[in-house]
N, C-alpha and C positions, 0 to 999 in steps of 0.2 A: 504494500500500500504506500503512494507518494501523494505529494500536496496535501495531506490532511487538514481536513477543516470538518469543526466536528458539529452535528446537526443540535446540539442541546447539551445538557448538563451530566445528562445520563450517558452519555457518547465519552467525553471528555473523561468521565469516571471511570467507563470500562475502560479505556486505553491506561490508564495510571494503573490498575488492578493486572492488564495482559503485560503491560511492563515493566511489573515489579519492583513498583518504587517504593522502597524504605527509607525512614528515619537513620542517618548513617554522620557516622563524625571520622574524621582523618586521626588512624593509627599511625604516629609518628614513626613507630617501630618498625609498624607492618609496611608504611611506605603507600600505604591504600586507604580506600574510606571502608568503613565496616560498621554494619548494620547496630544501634545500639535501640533501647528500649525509650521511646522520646518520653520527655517532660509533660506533654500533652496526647491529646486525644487527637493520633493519627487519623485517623477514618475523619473526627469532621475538620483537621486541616485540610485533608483530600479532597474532602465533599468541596470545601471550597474553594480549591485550585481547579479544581473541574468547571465550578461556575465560574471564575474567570476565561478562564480558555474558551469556552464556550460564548460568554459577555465579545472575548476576542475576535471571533471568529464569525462574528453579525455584524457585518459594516456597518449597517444602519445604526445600531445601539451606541456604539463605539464614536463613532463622527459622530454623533447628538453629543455625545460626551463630551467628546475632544472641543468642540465648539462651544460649550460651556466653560471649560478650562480655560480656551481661546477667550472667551470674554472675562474670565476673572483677571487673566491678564493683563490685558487689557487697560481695564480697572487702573491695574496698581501701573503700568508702564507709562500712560498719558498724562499721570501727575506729578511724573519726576520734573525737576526742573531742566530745562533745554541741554545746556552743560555738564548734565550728569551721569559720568560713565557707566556704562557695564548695566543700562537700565532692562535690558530683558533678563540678563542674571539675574538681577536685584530681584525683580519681578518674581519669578520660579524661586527662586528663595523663599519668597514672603508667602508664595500659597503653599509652596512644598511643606513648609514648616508648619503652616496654618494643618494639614493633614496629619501631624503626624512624624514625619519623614526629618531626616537627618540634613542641612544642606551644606556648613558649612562647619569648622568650631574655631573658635575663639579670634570671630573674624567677622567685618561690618558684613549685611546683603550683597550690599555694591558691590563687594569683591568676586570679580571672575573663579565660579568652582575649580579646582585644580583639575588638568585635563590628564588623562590617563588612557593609555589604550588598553584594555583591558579581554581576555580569550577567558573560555570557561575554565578550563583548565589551572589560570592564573590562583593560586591562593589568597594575593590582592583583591581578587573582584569577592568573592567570600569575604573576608573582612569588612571590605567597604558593604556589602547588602547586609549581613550579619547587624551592622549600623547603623544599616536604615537612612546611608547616607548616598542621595545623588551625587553625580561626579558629571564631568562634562567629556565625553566619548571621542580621541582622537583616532579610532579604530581607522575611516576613509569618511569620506563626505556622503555616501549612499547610506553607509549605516546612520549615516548622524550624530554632531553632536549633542542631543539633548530628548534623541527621540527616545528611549528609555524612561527618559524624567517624564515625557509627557504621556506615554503609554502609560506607566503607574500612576499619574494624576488622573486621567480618564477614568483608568480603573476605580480609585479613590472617588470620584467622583458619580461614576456610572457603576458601579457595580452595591450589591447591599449582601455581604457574608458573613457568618456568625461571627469569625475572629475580625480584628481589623485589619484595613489592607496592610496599612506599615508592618504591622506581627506577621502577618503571611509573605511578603516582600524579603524580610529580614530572615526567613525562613525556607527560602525557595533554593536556595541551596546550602540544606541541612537535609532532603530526599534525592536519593540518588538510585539508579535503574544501570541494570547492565547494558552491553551493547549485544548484537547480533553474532557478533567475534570475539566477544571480551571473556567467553564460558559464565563464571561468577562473577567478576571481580566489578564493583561498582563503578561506571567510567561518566555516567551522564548525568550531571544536575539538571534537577527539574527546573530550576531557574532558566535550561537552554530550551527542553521542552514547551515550557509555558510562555516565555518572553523572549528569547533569543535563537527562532529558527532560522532557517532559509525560505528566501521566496524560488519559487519555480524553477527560473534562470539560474540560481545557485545552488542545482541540488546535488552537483557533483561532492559536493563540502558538506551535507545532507549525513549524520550516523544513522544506519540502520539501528534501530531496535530488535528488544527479541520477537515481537507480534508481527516483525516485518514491516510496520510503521518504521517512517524515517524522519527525520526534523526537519522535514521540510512542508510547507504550508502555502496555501494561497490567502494568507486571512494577518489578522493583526497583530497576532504572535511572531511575527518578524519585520525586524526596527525596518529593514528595510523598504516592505510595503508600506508602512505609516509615511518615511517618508517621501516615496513616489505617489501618494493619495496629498501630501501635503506639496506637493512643486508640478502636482495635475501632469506628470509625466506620464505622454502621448496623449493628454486628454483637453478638457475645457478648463482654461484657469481663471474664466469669467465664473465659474460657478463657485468661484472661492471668493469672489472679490468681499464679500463680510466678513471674512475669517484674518483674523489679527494673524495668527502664528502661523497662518499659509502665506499670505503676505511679507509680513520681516522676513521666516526662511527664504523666499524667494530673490526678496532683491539681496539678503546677505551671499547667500549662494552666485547669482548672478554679478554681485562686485567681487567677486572671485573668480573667477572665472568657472565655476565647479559646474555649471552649467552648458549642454549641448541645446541648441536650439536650432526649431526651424519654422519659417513665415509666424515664428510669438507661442509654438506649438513647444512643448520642454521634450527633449527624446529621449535624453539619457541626465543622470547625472553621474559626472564625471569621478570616477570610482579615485580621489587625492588623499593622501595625507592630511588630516587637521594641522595646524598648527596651534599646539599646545603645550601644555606642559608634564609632559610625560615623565616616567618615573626614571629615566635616567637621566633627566635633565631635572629633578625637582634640587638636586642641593643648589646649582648654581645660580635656581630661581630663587632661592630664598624659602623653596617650600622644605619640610622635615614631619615626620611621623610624630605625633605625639608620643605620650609615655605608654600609651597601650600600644602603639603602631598600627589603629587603626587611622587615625584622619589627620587628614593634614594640615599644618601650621606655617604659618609664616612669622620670623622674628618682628617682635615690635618695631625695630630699627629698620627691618629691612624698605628701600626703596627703588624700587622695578623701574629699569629704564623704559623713555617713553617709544612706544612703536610709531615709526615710521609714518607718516601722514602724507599718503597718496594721490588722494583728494582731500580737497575741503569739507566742512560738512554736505551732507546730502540731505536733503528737508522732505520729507512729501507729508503731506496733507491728506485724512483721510478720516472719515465717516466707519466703524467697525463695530458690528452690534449695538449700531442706535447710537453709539458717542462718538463724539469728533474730539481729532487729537493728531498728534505727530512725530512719523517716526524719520528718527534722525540717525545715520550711518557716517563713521568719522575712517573709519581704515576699509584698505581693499586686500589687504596680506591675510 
């Protein structure tokens, strides 16, 4: 079975039950994750990763969501003052936080979230969800960086589960499931199953499971559909024109060049490098792990040379869920 996209709640469940996801913690020793007896009630964490996936995998539910998000944004972005950096960070901060969710520690909104690229595999990316803390994705400019943050805000938003999303978030990968070749040994967080598949085009990259399911999806479980639904690639991007977070990503992406286009139509997006601050460059940015080593810090003292200024500001004017307001783009790097 490929492109899974699951019809309802009860679909989503039996695929977690055919592949064998357990409650599992990393044996240092063993070098593997291995199955332990959770602190909670497995079954209705399950129950509610099922309805998420399945909330995921109804575009309709999903975009009503995202577009609610999009407005609270909104909200908080059109009342920063003109000269003030970093205002859709700020932004996603302020509601991230408002849910729940971890965004930033012992650091203003404003501050751009440290950027990380991060693979499942990585024990970082664990840490940082274990924390419940967003991060800004230097993974390529298809994955996005922020479409993660805005997928569990939708969620947050659109979905209603016993546990809360941030506790289930923080726990997405703490259940882990074999692969198809793996015999026993736990190799898949359900954090990849649930929120970090493949779309179609990338299912060569796609793990088989043991059901013969493979992480690969036509739905909203992969960053990457979120963000070719949000830059209307090959489609109409008149039918976004209300949409705050369709719009910013757009022209950000387009002053970067990350954008292929043709006659105003988006084709592709240009599969680049973010530029961020990835973790091998976090000492010489000033960022450092706290004392537990999950999140990251920057010295009081420390101050960040200014980037390069390509253009001027860029101003546009625009009407977004009924308020009027303006969004302003100062770098093209």
């Amino acid at each position: 079975m490929t492109g899974t996209v699951f019809a309802n709640q009860a679909a989503a469940r039996l695929s977690l039950e055919k592949n064998k996801f357990v409650y599992a913690r990393y044996a240092v020793g063993d070098k593997q994750f291995k199955r332990e007896n959770a602190p909670h009630d497995s079954g209705a964490y399950l129950n509610d990763y099922a309805t998420i996936a399945a909330f995921l995998c109804n575009k309709a539910d999903f975009e009503r969501a995202l577009a609610e998000v999009s407005a609270r944004l909104w909200d908080e972005y059109r009342n920063y003052p003109q000269k003030f950096r970093n205002k859709f960070s700020c932004a996603l901060g302020k509601i991230a936080t408002g849910y729940g969710f971890q965004f930033q520690n012992r650091l203003q909104l404003n501050t751009a979230p440290i950027g990380l690229k991060l693979l499942a595999g990585d024990p970082l990316l664990g840490q940082h969800v274990r924390a419940r803390l967003f991060w800004k994705d230097s993974m390529d400019s298809r994955h996005g960086e922020h479409s993660h943050s805005l997928q569990w805000l939708a969620i947050a938003q659109g979905v209603r589960t016993t546990q809360s999303v941030p506790e289930l978030y923080a726990n997405s990968v703490n259940y882990w499931a074999p692969s198809a070749d793996s015999a026993r040994a736990l190799v898949v967080p359900l954090w990849s199953w649930l929120a970090d598949s493949f779309p179609p085009d990338m299912k060569k990259f796609a793990t088989e499971l043991v059901s013969g399911e493979t992480l690969e999806t036509d739905s909203y479980r992969s960053p990457q559909l979120i963000m070719d639904y949000l830059l209307a690639v090959k489609g109409n991007r008149a039918l976004l024109n209300d949409h705050f977070v369709a719009n910013y990503l757009y022209h950000r992406y387009n002053n970067r060049k990350w954008l292929s286009e043709d006659n105003g139509v988006v084709q592709s997006i240009q599969e680049k490098d973010i530029k961020a601050h990835r973790r091998d460059e976090q000492d010489k940015l000033g960022w450092h792990k706290n004392k537990s080593g999950v999140r990251a810090e920057r010295a009081a003292d420390f101050k960040p040379g200014q980037h390069a200024t390509t253009l001027g500001a860029q101003k546009y004017t625009h009407t977004f869920h009924g308020k009027a307001g303006q969004m302003i783009f100062y770098y093209t790097e």
